[in-house]
Each structure stands twice: as structure tokens, then as C-alpha cells.
PDBQT receptor file of N, H, CA, C and O in Angstrom, charges set to zero:
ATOM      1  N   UNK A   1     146.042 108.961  54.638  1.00  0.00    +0.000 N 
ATOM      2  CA  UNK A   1     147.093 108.634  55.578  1.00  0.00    +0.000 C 
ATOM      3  C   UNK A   1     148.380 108.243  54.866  1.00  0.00    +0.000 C 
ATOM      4  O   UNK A   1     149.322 108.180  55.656  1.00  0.00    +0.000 OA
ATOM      5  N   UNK A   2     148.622 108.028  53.905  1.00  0.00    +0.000 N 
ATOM      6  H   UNK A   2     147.857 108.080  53.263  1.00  0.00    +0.000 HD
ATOM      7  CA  UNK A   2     149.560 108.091  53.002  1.00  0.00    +0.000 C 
ATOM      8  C   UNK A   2     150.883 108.513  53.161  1.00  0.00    +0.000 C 
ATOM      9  O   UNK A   2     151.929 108.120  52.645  1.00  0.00    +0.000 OA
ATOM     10  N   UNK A   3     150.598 109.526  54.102  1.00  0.00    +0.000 N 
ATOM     11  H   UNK A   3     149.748 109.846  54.521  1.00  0.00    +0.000 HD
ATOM     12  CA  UNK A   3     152.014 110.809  54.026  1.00  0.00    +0.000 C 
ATOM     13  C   UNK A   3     152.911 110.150  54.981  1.00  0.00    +0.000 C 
ATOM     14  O   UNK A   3     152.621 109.501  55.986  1.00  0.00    +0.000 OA
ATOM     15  N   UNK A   4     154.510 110.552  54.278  1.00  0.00    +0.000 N 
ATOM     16  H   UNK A   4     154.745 111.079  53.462  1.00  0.00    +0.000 HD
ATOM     17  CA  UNK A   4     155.482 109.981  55.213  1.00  0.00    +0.000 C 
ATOM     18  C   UNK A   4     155.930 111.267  55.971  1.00  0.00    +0.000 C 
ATOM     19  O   UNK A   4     155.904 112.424  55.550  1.00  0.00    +0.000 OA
ATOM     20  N   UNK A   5     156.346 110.807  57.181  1.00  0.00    +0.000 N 
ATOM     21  H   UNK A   5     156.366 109.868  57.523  1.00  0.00    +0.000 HD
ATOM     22  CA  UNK A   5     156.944 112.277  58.090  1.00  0.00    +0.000 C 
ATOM     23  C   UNK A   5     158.556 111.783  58.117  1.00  0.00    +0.000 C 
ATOM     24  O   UNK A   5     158.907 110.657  57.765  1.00  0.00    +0.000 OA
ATOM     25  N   UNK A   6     159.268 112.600  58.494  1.00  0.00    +0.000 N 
ATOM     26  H   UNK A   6     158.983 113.515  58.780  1.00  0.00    +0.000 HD
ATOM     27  CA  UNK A   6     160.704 112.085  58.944  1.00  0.00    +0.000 C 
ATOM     28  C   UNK A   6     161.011 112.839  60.294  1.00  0.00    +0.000 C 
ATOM     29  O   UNK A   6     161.013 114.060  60.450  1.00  0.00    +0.000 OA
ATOM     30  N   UNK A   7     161.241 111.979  61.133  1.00  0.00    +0.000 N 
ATOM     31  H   UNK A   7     161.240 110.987  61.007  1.00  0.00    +0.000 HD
ATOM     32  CA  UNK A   7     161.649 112.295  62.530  1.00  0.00    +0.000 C 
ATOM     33  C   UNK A   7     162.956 112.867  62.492  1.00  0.00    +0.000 C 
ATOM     34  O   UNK A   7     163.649 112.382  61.597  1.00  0.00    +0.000 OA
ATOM     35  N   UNK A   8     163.633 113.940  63.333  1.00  0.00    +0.000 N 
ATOM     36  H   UNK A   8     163.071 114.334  64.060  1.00  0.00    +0.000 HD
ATOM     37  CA  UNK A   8     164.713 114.518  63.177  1.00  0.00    +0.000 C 
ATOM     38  C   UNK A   8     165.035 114.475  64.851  1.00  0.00    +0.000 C 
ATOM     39  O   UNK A   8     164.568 115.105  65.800  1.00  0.00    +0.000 OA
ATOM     40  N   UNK A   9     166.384 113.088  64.693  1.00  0.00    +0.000 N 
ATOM     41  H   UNK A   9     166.763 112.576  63.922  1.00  0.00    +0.000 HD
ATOM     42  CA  UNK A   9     166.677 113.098  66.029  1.00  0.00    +0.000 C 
ATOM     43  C   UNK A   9     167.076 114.150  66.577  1.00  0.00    +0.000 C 
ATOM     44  O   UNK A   9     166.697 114.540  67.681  1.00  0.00    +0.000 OA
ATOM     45  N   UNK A  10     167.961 114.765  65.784  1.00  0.00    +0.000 N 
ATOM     46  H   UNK A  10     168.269 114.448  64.887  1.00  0.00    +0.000 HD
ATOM     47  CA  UNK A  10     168.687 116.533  67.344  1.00  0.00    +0.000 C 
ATOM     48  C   UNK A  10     167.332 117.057  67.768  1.00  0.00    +0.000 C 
ATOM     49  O   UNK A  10     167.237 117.193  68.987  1.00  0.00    +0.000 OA
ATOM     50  N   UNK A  11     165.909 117.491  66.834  1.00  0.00    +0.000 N 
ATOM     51  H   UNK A  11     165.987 117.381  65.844  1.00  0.00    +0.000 HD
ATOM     52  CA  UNK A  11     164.910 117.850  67.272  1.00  0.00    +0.000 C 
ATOM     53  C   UNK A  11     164.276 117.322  68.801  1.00  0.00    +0.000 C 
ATOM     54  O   UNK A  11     163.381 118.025  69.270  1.00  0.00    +0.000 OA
ATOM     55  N   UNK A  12     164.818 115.824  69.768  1.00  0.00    +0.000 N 
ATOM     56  H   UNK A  12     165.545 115.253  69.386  1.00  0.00    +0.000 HD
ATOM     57  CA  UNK A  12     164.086 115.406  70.403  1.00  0.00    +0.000 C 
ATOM     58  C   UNK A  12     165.266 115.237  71.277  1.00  0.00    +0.000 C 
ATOM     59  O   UNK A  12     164.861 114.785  72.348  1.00  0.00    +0.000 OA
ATOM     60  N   UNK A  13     166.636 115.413  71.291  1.00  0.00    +0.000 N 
ATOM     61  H   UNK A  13     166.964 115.779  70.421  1.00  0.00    +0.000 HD
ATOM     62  CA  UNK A  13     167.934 115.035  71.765  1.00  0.00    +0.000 C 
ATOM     63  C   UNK A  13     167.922 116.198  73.203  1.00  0.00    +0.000 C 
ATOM     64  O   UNK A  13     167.849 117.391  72.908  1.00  0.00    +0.000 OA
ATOM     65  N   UNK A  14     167.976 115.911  74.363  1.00  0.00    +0.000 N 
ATOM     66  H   UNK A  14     168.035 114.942  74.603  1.00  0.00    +0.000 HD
ATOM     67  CA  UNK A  14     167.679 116.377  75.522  1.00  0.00    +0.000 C 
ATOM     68  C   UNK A  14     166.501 116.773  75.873  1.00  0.00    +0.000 C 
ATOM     69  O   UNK A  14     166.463 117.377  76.945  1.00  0.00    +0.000 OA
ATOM     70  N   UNK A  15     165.598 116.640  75.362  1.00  0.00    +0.000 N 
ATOM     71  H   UNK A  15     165.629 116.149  74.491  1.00  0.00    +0.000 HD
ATOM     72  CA  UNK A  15     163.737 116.605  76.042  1.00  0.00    +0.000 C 
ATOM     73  C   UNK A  15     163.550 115.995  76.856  1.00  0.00    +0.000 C 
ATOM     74  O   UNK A  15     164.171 114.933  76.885  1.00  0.00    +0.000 OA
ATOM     75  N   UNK A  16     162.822 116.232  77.713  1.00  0.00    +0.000 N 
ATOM     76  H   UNK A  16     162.318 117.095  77.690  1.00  0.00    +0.000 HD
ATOM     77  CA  UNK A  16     162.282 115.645  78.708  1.00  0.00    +0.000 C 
ATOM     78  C   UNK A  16     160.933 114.795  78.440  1.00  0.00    +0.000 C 
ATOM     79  O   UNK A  16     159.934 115.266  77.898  1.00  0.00    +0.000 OA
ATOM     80  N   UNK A  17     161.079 113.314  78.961  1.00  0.00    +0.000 N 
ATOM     81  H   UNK A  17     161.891 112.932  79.402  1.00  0.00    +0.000 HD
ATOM     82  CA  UNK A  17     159.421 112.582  78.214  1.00  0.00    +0.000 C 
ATOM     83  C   UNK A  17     158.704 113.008  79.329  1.00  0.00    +0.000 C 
ATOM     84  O   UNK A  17     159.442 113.123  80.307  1.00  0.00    +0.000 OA
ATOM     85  N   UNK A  18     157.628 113.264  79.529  1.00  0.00    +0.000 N 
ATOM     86  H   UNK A  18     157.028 113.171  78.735  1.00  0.00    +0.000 HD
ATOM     87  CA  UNK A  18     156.695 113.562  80.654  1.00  0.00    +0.000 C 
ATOM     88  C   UNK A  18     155.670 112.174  80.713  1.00  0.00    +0.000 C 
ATOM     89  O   UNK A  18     155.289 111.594  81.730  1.00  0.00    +0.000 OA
ATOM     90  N   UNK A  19     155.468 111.959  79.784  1.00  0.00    +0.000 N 
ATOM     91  H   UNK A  19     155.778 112.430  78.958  1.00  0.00    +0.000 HD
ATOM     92  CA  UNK A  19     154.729 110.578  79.919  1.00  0.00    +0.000 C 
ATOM     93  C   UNK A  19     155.230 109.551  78.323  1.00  0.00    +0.000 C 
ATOM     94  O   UNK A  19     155.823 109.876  77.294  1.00  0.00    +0.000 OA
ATOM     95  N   UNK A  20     154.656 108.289  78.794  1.00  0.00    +0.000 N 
ATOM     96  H   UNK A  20     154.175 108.025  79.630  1.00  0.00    +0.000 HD
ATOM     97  CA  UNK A  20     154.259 107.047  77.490  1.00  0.00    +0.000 C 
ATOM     98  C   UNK A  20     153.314 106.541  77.381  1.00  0.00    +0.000 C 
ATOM     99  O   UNK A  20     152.716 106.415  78.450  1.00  0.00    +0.000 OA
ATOM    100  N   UNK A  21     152.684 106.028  76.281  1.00  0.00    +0.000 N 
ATOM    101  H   UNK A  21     153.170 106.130  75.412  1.00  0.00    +0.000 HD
ATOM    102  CA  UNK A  21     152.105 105.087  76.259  1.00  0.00    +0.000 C 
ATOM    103  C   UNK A  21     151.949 104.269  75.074  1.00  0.00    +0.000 C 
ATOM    104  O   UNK A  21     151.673 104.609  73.923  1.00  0.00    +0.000 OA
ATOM    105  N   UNK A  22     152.268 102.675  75.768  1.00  0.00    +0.000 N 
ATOM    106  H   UNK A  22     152.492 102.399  76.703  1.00  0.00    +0.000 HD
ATOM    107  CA  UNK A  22     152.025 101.510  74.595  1.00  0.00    +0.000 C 
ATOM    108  C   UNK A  22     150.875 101.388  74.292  1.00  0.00    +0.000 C 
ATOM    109  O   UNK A  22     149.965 101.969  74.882  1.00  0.00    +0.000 OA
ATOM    110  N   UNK A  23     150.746 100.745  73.487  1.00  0.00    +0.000 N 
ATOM    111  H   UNK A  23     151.486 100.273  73.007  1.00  0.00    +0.000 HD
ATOM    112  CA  UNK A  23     149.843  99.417  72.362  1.00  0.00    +0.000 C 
ATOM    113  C   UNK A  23     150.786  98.588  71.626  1.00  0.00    +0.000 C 
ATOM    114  O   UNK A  23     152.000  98.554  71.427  1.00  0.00    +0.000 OA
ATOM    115  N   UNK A  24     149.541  97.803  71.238  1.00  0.00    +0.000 N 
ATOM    116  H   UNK A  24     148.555  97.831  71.400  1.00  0.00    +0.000 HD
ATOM    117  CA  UNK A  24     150.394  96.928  70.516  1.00  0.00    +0.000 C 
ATOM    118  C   UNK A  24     150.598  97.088  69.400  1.00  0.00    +0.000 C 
ATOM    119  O   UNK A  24     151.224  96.288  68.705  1.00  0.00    +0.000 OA
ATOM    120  N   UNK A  25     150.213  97.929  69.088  1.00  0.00    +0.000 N 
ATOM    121  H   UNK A  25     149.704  98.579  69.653  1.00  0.00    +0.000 HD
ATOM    122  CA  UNK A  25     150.624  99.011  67.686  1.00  0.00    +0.000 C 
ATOM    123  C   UNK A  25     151.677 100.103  67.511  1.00  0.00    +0.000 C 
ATOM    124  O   UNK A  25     152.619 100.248  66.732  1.00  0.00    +0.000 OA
ATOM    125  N   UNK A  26     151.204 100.772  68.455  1.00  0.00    +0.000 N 
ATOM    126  H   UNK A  26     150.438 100.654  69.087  1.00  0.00    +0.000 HD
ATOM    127  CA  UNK A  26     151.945 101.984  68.516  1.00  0.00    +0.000 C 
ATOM    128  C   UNK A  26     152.656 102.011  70.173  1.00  0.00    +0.000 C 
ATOM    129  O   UNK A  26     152.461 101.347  71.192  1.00  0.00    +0.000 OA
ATOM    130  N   UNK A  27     153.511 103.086  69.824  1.00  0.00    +0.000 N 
ATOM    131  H   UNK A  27     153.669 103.625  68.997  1.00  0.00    +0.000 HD
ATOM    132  CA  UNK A  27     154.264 104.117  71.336  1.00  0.00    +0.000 C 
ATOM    133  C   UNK A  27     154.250 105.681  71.252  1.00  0.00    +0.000 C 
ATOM    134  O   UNK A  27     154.582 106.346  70.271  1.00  0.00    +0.000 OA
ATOM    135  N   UNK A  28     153.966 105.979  72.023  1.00  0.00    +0.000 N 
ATOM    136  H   UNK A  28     153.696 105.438  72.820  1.00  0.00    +0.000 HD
ATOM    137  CA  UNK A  28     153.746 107.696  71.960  1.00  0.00    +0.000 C 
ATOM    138  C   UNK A  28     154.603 108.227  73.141  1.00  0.00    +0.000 C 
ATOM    139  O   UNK A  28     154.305 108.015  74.317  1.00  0.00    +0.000 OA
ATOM    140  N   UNK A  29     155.391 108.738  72.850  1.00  0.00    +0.000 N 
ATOM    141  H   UNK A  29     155.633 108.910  71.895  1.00  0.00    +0.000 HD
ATOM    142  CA  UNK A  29     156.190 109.974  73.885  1.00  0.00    +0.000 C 
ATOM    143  C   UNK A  29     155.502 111.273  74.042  1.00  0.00    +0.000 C 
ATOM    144  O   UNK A  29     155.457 111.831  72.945  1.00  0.00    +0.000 OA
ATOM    145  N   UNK A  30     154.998 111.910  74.895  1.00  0.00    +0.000 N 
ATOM    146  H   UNK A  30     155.034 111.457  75.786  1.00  0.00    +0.000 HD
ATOM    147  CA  UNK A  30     154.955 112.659  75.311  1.00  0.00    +0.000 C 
ATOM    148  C   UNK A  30     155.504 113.762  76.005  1.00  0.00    +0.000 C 
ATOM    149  O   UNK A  30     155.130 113.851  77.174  1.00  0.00    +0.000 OA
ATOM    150  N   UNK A  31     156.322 114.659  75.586  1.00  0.00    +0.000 N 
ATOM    151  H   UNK A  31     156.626 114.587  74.636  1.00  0.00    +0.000 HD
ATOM    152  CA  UNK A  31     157.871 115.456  76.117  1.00  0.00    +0.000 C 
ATOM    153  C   UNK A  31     157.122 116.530  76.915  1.00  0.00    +0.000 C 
ATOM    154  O   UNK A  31     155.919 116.268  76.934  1.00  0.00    +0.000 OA
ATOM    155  N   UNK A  32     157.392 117.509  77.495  1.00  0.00    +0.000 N 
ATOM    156  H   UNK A  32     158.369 117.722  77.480  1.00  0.00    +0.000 HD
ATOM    157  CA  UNK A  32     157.479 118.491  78.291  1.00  0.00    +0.000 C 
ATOM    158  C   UNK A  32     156.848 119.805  77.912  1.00  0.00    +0.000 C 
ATOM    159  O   UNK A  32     156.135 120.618  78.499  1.00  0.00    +0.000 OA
ATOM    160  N   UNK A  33     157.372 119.709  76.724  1.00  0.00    +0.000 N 
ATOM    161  H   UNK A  33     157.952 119.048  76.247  1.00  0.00    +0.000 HD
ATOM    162  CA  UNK A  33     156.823 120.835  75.541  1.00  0.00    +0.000 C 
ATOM    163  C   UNK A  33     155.523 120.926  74.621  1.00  0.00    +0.000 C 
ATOM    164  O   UNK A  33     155.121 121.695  73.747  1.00  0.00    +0.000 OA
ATOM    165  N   UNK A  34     155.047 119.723  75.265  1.00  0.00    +0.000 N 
ATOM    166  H   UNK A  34     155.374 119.098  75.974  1.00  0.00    +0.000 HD
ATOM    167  CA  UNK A  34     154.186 119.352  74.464  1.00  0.00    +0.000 C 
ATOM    168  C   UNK A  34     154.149 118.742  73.219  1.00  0.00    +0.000 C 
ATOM    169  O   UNK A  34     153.123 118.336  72.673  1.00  0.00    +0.000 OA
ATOM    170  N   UNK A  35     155.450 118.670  72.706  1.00  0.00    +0.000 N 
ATOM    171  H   UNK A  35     156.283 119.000  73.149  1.00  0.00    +0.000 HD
ATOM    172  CA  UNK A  35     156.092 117.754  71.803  1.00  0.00    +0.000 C 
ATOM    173  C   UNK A  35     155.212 116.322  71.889  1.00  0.00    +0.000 C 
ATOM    174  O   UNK A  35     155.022 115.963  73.051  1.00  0.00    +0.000 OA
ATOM    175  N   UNK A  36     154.686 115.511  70.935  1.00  0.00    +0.000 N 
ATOM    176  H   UNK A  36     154.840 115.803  69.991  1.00  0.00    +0.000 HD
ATOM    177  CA  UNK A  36     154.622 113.774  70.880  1.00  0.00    +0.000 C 
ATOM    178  C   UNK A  36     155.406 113.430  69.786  1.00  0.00    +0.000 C 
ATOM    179  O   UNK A  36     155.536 113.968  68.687  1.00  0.00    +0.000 OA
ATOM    180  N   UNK A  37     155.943 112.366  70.316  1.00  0.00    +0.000 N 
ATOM    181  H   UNK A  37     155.838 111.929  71.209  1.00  0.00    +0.000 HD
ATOM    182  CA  UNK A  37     156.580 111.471  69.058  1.00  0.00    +0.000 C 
ATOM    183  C   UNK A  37     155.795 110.101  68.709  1.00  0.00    +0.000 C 
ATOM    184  O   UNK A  37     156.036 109.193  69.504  1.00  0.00    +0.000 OA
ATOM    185  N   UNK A  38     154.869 109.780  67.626  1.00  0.00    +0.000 N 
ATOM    186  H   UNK A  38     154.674 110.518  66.980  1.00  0.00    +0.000 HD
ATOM    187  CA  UNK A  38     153.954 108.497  67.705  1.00  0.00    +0.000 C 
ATOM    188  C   UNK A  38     155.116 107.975  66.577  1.00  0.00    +0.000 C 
ATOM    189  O   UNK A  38     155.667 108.410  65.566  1.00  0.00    +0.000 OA
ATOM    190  N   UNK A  39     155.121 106.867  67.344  1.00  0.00    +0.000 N 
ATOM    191  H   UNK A  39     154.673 106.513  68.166  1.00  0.00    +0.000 HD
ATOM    192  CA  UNK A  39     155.887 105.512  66.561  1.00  0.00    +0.000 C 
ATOM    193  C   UNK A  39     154.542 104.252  66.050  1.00  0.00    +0.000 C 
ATOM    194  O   UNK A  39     153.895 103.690  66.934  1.00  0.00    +0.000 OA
ATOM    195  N   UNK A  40     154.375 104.063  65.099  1.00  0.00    +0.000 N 
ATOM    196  H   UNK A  40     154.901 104.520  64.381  1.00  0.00    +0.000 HD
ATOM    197  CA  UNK A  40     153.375 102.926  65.182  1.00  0.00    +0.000 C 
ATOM    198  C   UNK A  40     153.615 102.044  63.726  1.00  0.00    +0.000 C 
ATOM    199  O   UNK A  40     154.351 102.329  62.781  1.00  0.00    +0.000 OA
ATOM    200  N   UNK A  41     153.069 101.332  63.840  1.00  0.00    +0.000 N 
ATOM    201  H   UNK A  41     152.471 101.101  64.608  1.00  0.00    +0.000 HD
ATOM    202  CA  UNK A  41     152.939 100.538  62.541  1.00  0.00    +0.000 C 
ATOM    203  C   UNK A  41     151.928 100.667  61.400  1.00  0.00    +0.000 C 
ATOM    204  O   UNK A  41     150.780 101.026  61.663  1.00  0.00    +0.000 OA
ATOM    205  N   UNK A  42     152.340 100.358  60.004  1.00  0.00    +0.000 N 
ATOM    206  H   UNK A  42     153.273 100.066  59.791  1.00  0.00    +0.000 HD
ATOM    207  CA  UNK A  42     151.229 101.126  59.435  1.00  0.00    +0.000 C 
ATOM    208  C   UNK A  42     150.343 100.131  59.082  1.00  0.00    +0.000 C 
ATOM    209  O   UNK A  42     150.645  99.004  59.474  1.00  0.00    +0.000 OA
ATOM    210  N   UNK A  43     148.894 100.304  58.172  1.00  0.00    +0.000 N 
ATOM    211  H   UNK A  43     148.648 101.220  57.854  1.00  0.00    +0.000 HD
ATOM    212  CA  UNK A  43     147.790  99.521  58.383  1.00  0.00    +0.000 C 
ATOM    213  C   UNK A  43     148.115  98.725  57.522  1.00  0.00    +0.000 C 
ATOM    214  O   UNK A  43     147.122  98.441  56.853  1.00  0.00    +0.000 OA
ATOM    215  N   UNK A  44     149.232  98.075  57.098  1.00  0.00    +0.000 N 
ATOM    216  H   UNK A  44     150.039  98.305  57.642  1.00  0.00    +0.000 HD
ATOM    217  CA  UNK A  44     150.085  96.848  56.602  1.00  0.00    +0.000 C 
ATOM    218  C   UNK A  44     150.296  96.271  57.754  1.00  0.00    +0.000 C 
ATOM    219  O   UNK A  44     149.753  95.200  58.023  1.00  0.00    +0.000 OA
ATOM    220  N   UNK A  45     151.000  96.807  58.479  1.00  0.00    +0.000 N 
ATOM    221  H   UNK A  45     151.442  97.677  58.260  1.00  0.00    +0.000 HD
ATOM    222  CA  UNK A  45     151.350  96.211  59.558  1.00  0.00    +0.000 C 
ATOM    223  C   UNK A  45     153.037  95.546  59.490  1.00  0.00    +0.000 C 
ATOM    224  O   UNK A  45     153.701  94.966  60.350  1.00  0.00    +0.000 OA
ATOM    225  N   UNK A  46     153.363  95.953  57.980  1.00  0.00    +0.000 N 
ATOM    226  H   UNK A  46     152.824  96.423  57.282  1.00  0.00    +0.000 HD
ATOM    227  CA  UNK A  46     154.439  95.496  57.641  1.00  0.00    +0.000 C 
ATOM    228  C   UNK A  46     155.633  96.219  57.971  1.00  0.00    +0.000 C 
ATOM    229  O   UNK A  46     156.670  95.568  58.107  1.00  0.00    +0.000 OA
ATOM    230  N   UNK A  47     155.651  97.638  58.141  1.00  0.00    +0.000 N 
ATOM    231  H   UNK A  47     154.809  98.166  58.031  1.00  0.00    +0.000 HD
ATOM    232  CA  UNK A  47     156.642  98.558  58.364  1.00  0.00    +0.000 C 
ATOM    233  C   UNK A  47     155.857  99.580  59.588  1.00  0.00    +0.000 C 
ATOM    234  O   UNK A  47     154.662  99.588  59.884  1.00  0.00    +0.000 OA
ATOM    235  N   UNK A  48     157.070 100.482  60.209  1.00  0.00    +0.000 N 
ATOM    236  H   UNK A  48     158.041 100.475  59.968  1.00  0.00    +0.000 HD
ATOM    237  CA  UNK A  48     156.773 101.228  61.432  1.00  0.00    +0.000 C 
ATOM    238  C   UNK A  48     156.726 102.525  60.724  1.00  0.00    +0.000 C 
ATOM    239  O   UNK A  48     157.456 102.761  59.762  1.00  0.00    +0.000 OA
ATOM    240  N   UNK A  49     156.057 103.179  61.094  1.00  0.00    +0.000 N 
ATOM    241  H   UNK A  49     155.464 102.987  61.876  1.00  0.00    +0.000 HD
ATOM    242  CA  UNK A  49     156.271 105.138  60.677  1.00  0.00    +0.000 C 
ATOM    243  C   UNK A  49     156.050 105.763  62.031  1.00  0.00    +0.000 C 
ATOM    244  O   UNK A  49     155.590 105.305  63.077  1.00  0.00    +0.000 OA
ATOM    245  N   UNK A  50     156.473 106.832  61.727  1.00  0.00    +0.000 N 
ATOM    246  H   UNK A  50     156.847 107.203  60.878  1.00  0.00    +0.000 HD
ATOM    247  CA  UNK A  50     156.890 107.951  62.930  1.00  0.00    +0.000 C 
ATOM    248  C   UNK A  50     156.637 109.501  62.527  1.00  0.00    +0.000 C 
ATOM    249  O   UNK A  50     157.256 110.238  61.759  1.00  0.00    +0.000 OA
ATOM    250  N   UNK A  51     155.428 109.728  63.381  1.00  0.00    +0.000 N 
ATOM    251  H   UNK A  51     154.925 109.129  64.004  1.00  0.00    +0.000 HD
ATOM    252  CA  UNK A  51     155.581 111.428  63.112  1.00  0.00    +0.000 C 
ATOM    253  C   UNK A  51     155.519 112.373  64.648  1.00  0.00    +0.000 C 
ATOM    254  O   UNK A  51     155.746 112.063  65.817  1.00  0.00    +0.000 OA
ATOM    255  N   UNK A  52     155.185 113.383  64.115  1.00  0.00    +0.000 N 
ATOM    256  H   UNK A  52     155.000 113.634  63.165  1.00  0.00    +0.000 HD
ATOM    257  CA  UNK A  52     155.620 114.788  65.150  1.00  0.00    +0.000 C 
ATOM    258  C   UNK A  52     154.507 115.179  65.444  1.00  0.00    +0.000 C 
ATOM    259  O   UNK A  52     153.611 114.861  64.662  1.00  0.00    +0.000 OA
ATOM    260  N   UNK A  53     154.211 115.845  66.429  1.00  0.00    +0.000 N 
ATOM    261  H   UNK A  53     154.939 116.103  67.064  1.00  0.00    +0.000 HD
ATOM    262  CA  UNK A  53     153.542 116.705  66.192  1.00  0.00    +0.000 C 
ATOM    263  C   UNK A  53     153.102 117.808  68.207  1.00  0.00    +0.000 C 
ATOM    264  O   UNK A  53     153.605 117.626  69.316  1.00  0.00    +0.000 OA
ATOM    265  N   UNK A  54     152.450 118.411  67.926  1.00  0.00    +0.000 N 
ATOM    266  H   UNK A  54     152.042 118.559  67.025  1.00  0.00    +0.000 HD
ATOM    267  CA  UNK A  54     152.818 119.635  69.065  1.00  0.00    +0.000 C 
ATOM    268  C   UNK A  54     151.371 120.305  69.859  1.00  0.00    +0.000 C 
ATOM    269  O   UNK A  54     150.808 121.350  69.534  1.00  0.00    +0.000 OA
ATOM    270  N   UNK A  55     151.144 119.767  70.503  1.00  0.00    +0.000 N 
ATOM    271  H   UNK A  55     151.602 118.918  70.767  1.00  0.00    +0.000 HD
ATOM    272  CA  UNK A  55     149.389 120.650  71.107  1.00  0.00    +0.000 C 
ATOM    273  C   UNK A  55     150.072 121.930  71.478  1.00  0.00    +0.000 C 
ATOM    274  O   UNK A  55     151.021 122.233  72.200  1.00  0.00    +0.000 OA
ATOM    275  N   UNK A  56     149.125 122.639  70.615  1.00  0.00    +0.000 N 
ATOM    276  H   UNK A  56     148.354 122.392  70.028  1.00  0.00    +0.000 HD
ATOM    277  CA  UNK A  56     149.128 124.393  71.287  1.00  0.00    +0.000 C 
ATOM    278  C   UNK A  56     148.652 124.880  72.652  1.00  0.00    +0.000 C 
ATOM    279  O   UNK A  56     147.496 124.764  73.059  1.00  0.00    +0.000 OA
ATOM    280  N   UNK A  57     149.337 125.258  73.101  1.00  0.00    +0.000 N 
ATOM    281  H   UNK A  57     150.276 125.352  72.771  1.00  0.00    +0.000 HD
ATOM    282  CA  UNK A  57     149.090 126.130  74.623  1.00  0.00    +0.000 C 
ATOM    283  C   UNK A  57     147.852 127.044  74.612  1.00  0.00    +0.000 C 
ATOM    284  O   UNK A  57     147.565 127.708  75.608  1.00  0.00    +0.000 OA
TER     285      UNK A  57
């Protein structure tokens, strides 16, 4: 789990969220496209990371 991602705001800039959901860890967007954006904290707990990623149709 190591790996850093980098979120690329224009990539998410007019999407539509279709759903969310908290924890107390994390937030997950869920866009239209099937797009998620997971925001969470890492198992430090000291800093937040953020990656991408896309369910296939």
C-alpha cells in the first residue's frame, strides 16, 4: 500500500457526485461515470492520501 496517487483536479471539475460516503477514516465520491475519488487517511493516521479509480461497465 505504499504507492502515492496524485489527484488531478480539472480531471473531476464538472462531474456529477451520484453518491458519498463517510467514515471516520475515509470519504468516497462516487461520480456518474463511475469515477470514485477515496480520500482517507493513511495507516499512520498522520497524513490524508487520495486516489482514483473507475468500475468498468
Amino acid at each position: 500500500m505504499g504507492e502515492k496517487y496524485t489527484v488531478i483536479p480539472e480531471k473531476v471539475v464538472g462531474k456529477t457526485v451520484e453518491e458519498i460516503a463517510i467514515t471516520d477514516k475515509s470519504v468516497v465520491l462516487k461520480f456518474d461515470d463511475n469515477t470514485f475519488l477515496d480520500i482517507y487517511l493513511d495507516p499512520t493516521g498522520k497524513s490524508l492520501r487520495t486516489s482514483t479509480n473507475r468500475l468498468k461497465e
